[in-house]
Structures are given as structure tokens and as C-alpha cells.
C-alpha positions as CSV (number, residue, x, y, z in Angstrom):
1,X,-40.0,-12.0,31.8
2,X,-37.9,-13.9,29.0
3,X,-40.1,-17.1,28.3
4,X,-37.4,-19.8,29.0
5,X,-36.6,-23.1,27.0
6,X,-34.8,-26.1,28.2
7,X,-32.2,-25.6,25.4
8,X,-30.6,-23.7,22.4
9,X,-32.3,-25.3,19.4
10,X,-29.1,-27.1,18.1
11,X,-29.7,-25.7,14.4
12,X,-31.8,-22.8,13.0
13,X,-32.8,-22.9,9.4
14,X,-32.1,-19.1,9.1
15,X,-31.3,-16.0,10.5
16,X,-34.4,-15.1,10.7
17,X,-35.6,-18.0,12.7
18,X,-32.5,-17.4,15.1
19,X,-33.3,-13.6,15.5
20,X,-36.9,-14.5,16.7
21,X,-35.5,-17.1,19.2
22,X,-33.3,-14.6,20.5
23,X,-36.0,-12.0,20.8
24,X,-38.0,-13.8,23.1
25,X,-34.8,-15.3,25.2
26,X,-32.6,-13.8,26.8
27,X,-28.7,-15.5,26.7
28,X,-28.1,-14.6,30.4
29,X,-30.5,-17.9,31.1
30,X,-28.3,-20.3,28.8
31,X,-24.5,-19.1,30.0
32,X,-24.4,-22.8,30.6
33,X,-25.5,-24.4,27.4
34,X,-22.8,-21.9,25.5
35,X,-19.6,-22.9,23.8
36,X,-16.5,-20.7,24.7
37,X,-15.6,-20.2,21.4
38,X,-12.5,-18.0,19.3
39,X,-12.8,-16.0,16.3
40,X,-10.7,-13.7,14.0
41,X,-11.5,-11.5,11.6
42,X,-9.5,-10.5,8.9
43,X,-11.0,-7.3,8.0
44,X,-10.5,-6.2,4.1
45,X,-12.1,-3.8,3.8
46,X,-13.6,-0.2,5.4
47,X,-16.7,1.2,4.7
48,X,-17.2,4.8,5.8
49,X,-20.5,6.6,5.9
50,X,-19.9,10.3,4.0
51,X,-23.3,12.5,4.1
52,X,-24.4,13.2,0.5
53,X,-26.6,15.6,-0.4
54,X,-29.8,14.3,-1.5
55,X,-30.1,16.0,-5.0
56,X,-26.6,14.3,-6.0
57,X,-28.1,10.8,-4.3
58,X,-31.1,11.0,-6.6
59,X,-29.2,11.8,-9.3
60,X,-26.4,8.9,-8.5
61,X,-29.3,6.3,-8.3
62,X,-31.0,7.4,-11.6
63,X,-27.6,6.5,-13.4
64,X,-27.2,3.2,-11.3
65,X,-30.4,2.3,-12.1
66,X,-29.7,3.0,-15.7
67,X,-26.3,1.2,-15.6
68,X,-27.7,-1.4,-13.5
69,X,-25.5,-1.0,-10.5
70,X,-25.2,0.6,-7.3
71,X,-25.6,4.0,-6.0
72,X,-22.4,3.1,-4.0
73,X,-20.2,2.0,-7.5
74,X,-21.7,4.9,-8.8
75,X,-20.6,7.0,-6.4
76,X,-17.1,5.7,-5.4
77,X,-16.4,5.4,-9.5
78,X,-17.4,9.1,-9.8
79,X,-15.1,10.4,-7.0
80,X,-12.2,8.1,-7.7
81,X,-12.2,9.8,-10.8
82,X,-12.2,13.0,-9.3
83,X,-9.6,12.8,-6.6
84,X,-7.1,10.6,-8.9
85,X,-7.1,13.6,-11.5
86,X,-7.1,16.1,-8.4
């Protein structure tokens, strides 16, 4: 059984504190103390998750690491090259 609180902390001083309220409550029991409220998103960007073999990965993170960046810059920069020249 959810272990139930008279009401929603009205601030949490991190995610982390919010995820271990909501662990041990469920939001079914606080329907009442909820705001209705609206929200848009205005979505950028797409990320899209491509299985890579793990020899290039390893290989893609020793140059990050060596460049100081990312395995993903590394990656896209390296197939962007590719496909534009394609």
C-alpha cells in the first residue's frame, strides 16, 4: 500500500527528491491536490537510435575521447561526411 501524505510538498529541491516522493506515492491519491495544467512542445529536434556495431563504438569513443567530444558528434560527423559525398 502507497504510504499517503496530507499534501504534494509545494517545492522539491531536485529531481531527485521528486522521483523518491513519487516512488513511495501514488498520484491516484492526490487527483484533488493537482493543477489541470497545458503544455506544448516545440520539438527541434529527432534523435533516432541506429544499432552500431561494437568494434566501430569502441573505436568512435577512443577518438571522442581523444578529441574531447562525444561518441555521438563523433559519429554523426563521420557519417555526415559520408552520405554528403555519397
Amino acid at each position: 500500500m502507497h504510504e499517503k501524505k496530507n499534501t504534494i510538498p509545494e517545492h522539491f529541491n531536485n529531481a531527485e527528491e521528486a522521483g523518491e516522493f513519487w516512488d513511495s506515492h501514488s498520484a491516484a491519491d492526490y487527483w484533488n491536490e493537482m493543477d489541470e495544467t497545458e503544455l506544448e512542445f516545440d520539438i527541434q529536434r529527432r534523435t533516432f537510435l541506429v544499432p552500431v556495431d561494437g568494434r566501430i563504438y569502441q573505436l568512435a569513443k577512443k577518438q571522442a575521447e581523444a578529441k574531447h567530444s562525444t561518441v555521438e558528434q563523433v559519429i554523426n560527423t563521420l557519417l555526415d561526411r559520408e552520405l554528403v559525398d555519397a
